[in-house]
C-alpha positions in Angstrom: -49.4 71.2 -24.0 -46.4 74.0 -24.7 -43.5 72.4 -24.4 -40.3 75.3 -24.7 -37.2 73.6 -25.6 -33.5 76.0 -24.1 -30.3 75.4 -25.8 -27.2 78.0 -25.7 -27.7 77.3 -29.5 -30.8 75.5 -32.0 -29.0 76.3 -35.5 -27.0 74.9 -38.1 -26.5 70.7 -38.6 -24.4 70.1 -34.7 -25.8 66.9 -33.0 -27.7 68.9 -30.4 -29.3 70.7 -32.9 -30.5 67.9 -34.8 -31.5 66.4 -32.3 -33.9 69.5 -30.7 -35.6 69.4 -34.0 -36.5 66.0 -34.4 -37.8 65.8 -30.7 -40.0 68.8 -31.4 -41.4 67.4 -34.6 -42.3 64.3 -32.4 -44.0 66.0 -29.7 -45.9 68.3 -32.4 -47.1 64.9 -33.9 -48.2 63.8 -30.6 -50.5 67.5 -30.5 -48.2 69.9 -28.6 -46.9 72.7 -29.3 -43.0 73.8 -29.1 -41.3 77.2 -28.7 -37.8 77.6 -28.8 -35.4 79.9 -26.4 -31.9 80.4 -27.3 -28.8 82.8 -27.8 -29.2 81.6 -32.0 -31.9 80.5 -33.2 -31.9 78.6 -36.7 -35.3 79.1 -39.2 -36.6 75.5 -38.0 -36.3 76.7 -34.7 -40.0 78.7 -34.7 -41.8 80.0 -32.7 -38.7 81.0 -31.0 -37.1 83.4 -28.6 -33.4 84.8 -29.5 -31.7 85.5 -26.4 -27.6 86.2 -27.6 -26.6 86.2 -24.1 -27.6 82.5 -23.8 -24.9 81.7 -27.1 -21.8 79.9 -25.7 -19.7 83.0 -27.4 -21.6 86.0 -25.7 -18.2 87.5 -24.3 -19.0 87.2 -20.7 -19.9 83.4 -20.9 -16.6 82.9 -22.4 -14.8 84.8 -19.8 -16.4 83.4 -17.1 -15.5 80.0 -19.0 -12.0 80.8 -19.4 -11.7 81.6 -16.0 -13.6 78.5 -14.2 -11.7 76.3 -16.1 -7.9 77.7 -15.9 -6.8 76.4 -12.7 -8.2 75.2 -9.3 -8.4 77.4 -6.8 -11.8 78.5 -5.9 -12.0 82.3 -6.1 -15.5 84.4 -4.1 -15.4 86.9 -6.6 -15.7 84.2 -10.0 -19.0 83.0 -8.5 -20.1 86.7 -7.7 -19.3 87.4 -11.1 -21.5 84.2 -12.1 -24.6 85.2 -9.8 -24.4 88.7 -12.1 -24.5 86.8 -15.0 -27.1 84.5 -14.5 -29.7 87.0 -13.2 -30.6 88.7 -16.8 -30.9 85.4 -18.1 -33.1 84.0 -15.3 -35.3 87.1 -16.5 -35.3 85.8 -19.7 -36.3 82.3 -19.2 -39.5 84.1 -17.3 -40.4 85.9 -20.3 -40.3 83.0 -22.2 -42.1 80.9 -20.1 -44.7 83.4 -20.3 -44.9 84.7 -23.7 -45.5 81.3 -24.9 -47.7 80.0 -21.3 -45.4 76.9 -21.1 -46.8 73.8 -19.4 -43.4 72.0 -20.1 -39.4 72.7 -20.3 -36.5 70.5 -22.2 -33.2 71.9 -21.5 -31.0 70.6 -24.2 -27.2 70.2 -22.6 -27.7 73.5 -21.4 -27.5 71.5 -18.1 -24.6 68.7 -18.6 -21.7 71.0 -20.9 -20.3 73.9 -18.6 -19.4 75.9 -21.8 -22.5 78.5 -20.7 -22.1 78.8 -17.0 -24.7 81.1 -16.3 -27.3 79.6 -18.2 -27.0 76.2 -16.5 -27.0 78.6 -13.3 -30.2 80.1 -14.1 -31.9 77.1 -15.2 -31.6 75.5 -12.1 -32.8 78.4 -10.4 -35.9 78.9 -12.6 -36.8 75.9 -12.7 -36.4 75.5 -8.7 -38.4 78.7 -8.2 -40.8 77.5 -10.8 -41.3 74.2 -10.2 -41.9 73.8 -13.7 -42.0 70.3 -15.2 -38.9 70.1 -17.0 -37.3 67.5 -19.2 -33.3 67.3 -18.9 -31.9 65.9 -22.3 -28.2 65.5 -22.0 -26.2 64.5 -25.0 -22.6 64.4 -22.7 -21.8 65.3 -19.5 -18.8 68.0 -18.4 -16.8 64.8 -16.6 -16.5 63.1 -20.1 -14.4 65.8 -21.2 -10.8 66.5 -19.7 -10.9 70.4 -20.3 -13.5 70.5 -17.9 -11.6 68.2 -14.6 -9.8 71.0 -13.6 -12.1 73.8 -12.2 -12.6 76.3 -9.9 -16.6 76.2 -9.4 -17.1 72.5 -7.9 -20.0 73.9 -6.1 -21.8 74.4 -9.6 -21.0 71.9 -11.5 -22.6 69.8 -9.0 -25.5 71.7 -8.5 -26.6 73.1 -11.8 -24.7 70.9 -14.4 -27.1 68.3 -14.3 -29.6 70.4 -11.4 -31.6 68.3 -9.2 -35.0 68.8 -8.5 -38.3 67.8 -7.7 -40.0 68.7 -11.4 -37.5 67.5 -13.3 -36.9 64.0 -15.2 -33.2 63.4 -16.9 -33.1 61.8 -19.9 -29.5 60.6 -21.6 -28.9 59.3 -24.8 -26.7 56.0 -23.6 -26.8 53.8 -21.1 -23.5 54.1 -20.4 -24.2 57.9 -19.3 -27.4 56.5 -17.2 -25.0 54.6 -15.4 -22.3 57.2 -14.8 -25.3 59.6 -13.5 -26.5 57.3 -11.1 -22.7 56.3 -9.8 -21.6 60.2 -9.4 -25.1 62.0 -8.6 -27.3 58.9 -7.8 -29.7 60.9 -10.0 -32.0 58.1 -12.2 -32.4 59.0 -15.8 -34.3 57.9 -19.0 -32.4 56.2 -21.7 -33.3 58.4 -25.2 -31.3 57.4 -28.1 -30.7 59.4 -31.0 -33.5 59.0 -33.7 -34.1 59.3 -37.4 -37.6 58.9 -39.5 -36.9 55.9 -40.4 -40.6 55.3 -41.4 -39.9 57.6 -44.6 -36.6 56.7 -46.4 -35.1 59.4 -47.9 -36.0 60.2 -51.6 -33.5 59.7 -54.5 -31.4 62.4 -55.2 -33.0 65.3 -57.2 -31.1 67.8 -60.4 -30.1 69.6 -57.8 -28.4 66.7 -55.8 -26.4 65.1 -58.6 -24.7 68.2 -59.4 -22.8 67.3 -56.1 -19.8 65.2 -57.8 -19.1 67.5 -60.6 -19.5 70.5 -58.2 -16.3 69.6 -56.4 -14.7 67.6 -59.1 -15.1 64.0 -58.2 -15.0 61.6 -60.9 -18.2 59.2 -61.5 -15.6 56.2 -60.6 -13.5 58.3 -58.1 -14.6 56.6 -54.8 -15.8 59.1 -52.7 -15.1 58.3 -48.5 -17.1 60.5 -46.3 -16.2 61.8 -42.7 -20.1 63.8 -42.3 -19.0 65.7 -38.8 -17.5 68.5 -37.3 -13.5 69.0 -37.2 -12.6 68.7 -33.8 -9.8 66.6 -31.8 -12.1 63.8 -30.6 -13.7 63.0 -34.1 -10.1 61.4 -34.5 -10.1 62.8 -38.7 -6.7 62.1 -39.2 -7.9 57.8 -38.9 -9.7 58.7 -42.1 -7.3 60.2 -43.9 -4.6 57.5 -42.4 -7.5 54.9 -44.1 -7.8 56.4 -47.6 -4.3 56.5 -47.4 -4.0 53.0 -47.2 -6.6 52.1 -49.6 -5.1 54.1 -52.4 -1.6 52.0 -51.4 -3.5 48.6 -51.4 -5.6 49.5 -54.5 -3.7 51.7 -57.0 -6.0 51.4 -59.9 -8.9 53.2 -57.9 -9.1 56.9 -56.8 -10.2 57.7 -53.5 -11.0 61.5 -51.9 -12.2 62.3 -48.8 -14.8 64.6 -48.4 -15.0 65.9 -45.0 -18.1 68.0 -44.7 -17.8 69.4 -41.5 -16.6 73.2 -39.8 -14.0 73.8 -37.9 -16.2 73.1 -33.9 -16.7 75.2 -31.1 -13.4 73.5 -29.1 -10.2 75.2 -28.5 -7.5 74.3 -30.4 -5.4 74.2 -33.9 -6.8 70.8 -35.2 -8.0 72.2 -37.7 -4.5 73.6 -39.2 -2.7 70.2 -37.9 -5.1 68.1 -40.3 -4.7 70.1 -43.1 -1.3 69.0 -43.0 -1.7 65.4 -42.1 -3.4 65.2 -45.5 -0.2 66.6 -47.3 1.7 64.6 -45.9 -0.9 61.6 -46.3 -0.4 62.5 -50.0 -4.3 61.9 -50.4 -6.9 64.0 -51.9 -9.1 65.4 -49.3 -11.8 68.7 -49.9 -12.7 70.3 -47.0 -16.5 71.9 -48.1 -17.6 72.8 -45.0 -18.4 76.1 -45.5 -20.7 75.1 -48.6 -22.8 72.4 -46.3 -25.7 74.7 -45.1 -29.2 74.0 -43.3 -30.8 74.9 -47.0 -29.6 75.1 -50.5 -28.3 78.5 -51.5 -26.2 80.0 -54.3 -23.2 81.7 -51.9 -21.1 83.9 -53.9 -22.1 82.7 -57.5 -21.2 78.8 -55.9 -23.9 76.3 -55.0 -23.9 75.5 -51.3 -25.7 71.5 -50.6 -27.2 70.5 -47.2 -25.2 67.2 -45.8 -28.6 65.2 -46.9 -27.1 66.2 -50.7 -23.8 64.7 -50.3 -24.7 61.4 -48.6 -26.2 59.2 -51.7 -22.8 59.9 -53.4 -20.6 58.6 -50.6 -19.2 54.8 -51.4 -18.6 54.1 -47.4 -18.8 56.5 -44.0 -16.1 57.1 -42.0 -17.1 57.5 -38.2 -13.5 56.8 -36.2 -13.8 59.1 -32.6 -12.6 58.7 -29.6 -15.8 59.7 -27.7 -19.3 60.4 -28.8 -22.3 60.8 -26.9 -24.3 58.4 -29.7 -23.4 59.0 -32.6 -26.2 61.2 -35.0 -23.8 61.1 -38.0 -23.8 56.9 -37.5 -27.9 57.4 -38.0 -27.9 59.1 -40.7 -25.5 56.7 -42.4 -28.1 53.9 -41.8 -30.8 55.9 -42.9 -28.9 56.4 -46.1 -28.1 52.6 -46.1 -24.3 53.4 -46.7 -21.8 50.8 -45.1 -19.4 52.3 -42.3 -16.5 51.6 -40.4 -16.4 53.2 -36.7 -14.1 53.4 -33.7 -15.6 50.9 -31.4 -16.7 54.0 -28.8 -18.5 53.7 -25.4 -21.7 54.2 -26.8 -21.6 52.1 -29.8 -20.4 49.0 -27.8 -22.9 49.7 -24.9 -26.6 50.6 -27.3 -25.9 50.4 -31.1 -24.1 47.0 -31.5 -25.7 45.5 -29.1 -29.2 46.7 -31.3 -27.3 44.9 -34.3 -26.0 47.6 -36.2 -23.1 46.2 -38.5 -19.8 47.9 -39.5 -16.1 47.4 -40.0 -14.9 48.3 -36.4 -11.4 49.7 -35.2 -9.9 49.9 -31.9 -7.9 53.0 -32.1 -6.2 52.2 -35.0 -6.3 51.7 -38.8 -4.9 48.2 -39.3 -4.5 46.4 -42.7 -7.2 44.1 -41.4 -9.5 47.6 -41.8 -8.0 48.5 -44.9 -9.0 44.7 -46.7 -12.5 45.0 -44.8 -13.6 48.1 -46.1 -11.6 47.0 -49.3 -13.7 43.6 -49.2 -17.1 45.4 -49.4 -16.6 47.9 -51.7 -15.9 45.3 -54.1 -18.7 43.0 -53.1 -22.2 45.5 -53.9 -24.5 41.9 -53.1 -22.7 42.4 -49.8 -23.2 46.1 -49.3 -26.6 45.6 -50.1 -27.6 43.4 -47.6 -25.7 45.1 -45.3 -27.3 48.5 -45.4 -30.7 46.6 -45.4 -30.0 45.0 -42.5 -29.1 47.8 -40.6 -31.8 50.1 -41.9 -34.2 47.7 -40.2 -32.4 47.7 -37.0 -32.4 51.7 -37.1 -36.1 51.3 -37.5 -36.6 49.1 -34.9 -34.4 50.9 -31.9 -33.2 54.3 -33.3 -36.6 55.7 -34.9 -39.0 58.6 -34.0 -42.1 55.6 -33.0 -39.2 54.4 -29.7 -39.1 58.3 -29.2 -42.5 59.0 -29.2 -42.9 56.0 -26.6 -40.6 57.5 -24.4 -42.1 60.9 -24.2 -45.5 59.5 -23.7 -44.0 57.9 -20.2 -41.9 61.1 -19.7 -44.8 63.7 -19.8 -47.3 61.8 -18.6 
C-alpha cells in the first residue's frame, strides 16, 4: 500500500521526528511504500511533499497560535480567520494524496499539539471528506501542557485535536495517554511505544567517532555525563547540572562535564539564557554543542559537526530528569547504547517502561545525596554497569523494538 505520513515538521533528531522515520522504515519492511507531506522536510523524509505553510513557524500559524492561546474569550472572527487558513492546506493534503495515490494516512501529532491550528483543522476535514483510512499517532496531547488550558477555540480543540471519525484508528505511545483519551473523548486508542532496532546493536565507534572527546576537549578520564535532548523547561536540565554538581563535591579527584547535546526547542521562553547561568553558578563544566549535533556528519565552518549516535559511546552515564515526557525516545536510545541512566520517575516511565523492567537510578523531583552515591556506586562498579545495560538491552528488545511495532501495524492496517 501507500502509506503518506503529515507532520507540521519530519527533520532534524526531535522525538516526533525519530519517531516518523522509524515507523516508515517498518512499514517499508512490511512492503509499503511511504511519502511524506510536511512544512520541512529532512533528506530521510523521501519521497516527500514540502508544504512551508504546514511548519509550526509559517507566520500565520503562529499568529493564529498566539491569539487562541492569550486569553479566553471566544472571538467569531479568530475562527473565521482559522477556516482561511485551513482551506490552502486542505488543498494541499489533496494533492498529496493524489500525487502519490495513497491508500493510507498517519498524522503524526499534527492532531494532538495545537501549535499548527489549521493543519489539525484541515486534517479533520480531509480526512472526513475523504474517508480515507488514517492512522492518528499522538506523542502528547494539548491538555498535558498548561500553555494550552487557557483558550479561546474550545470548539476545535475538541473536534480536530484528536478528530473523530469513522476511518480513523488512534494510536498513543503510553497507556497512561490511552486512558486519558478514553476519560476526556471516550475515543479507544492503540498503545505504540517508542521503538529502536534493537535486533542490530549499534557498531563500535569509527575514526570519525573517537575524534568526539578531543573535539570538545574532554579528557580520556574526564567523566563525561550526558543530557541527549532538547533545552526546554520540562526536560528539567538544571537536575543535571545540580547532579554533576554534587558528584564533583562528593568525588573531588574525578572531573565531570556535562555535555548537553540538544537546541534551544520550539517552546516559548528564556530557559535557555536561565541555564546558562545556573551552570555558573553550579561552578561545573557544561558544553553546550548543540549546534554541532546534526542529522549527518559535516565539516561546518572548518569544525566537525557529529550526529547524537557519535557522542553516545563516550558518555559514562545518561541524564534523563523531566517533568513530563510522552515516552521517552532519548531513554531508548540510552538502552540501545547499553549506558546506565538515572531519570525522573515520569508518568510514562512508571506506567510502560518500569513496569517492562527497565533499570535506572530514579529521582522524584529532586537530586538527593541518595542519587548522588547511586550514580556514584555504579560508576565505580563496571561488573555492575555491565550487567545492567545487558539487562536492559534485553528488555528494550523484548517491549520497545521495531518486531512489537511491526505487530501493531499489522492489526492496525489490516
Amino acid at each position: 500500500m501507500n502509506i503518506g505520513f503529515v507532520a507540521t515538521r519530519i527533520a532534524g533528531v526531535d522525538g516526533v521526528s525519530l519517531e516518523i522515520n522509524k515507523m516508515a522504515e517498518v512499514l517499508r519492511r512490511m512492503g509499503h511504500q511511504t511519502f511524506f507531506c510536511a512544512g520541512e522536510i529532512g533528506a530521510y523524509a523521501q519521497p516527500g511533499f514540502e508544504v512551508p505553510a504546514f511548519h509550526f513557524h509559517d507566520p500565520e500559524a503562529v499568529a493564529i497560535h498566539d491569539e487562541a492561546f492569550g486569553g479566553a474569550e471566544e472571538s467569531r472572527a479568530l475562527y473565521w480567520r482559522i477556516t482561511q487558513a485551513a482551506a490552502p492546506l486542505k488543498a494541499a493534503l489533496y494533492e498529496f494524496a493524489e500525487r502519490f495515490q495513497l491508500d493510507w494516512l498517519i498524522t503524526q501529532n499534527a492532531q494532538a499539539i495545537p501549535m499548527q491550528i489549521p493543519l489539525g483543522v484541515a486534517l479533520r476535514d480531509f480526512i472526513a471528506e475523504t474517508h480515507i483510512p488514517t492512522l492518528g499517532h499522538y506523542h502528547d496531547f494539548y491538555w498535558e501542557r498548561e500553555r494550552f488550558i487557557v483558550n479561546r477555540i474550545p470548539d476545535i480543540l475538541m473536534t480536530a485535536f484528536p478528530a473523530e471519525g469513522t476511518s480513523i484508528r488512534h494510536m498513543v505511545i503510553s497507556t497512561a495517554m490511552r486512558r486519558e483519551l478514553m476519560m476526556r473523548r471516550r475515543l479507544s486508542a492503540t498503545y505504540v511505544p517508542n521503538i529502536f532496532d534493537y535486533r542490530n546493536p549499534p557498531p563500535p565507534p569509527d575514526d570519525y567517532a573517537l575524534t568526539v572527546r578531543e573535539t570538545f576537549d574532554i579528557a580520556p578520564d574526564e567523566r563525561l555525563i550526558l543530557q541527549p535532548t532538547r533545552i526546554i523547561r520540562r526536560k528539567n536540565i538544571e537536575r543535571a547540572v545540580e547532579l554533576v554538581r554534587a558528584l564533583g563535591q562528593r568525588d573531588p579527584q574525578r572531573r565531570y562535564v556535562l555535555v548537553i547535546t540538544g537546541y534551544a526547542g520550539d517552546e516559548a521562553g528564556t530557559y535557555y539564557d536561565w541555564l546558562r547561568r545556573q551552570v555558573e553558578i553550579a561552578g561545573i563544566r557544561a558544553l553546550f554543542i548543540g549546534d554541532r549535533i546534526t542529522e549527518h556528519r559535516e565539516m561546518r565552518d572548518g569544525q566537525r559537526c557529529y550526529t547524537l549516535w557519535d557522542v553516545y559511546p563516550h558518555a559514562d552515564f545518561v541524564t534523563f530528569l523531566s517533568s513530563y515526557e510522552g515516552f521517552g525516545n532519548a531513554l531508548l536510545e540510552t538502552l540501545y547504547f547499553r549506558k546506565p541512566l538515572v531519570v525522573n520517575a515520569y508518568t510514562a516511565y512508571r506506567s510502560d517502561i518500569r513496569p517492562a523492567g527497565v533499570k535506572a537510578v530514579e529521582i522524584r523531583e529532586e537530586v538527593t545525596p541518595q542519587t548522588v552515591e547511586s550514580v556514584l556506586t555504579l560508576l565505580e562498579s563496571p561488573g555492575d554497569v555491565q550487567r545492567l545495560v545487558e539487562h536492559n538491552y534485553a528488555v528494550g528488545q523484548t517491549h520497545f523494538s521495531y518486531e512489537v511495532l511491526e505487530d501493531r501495524l499489522k492489526t492496525l492496517l489490516a
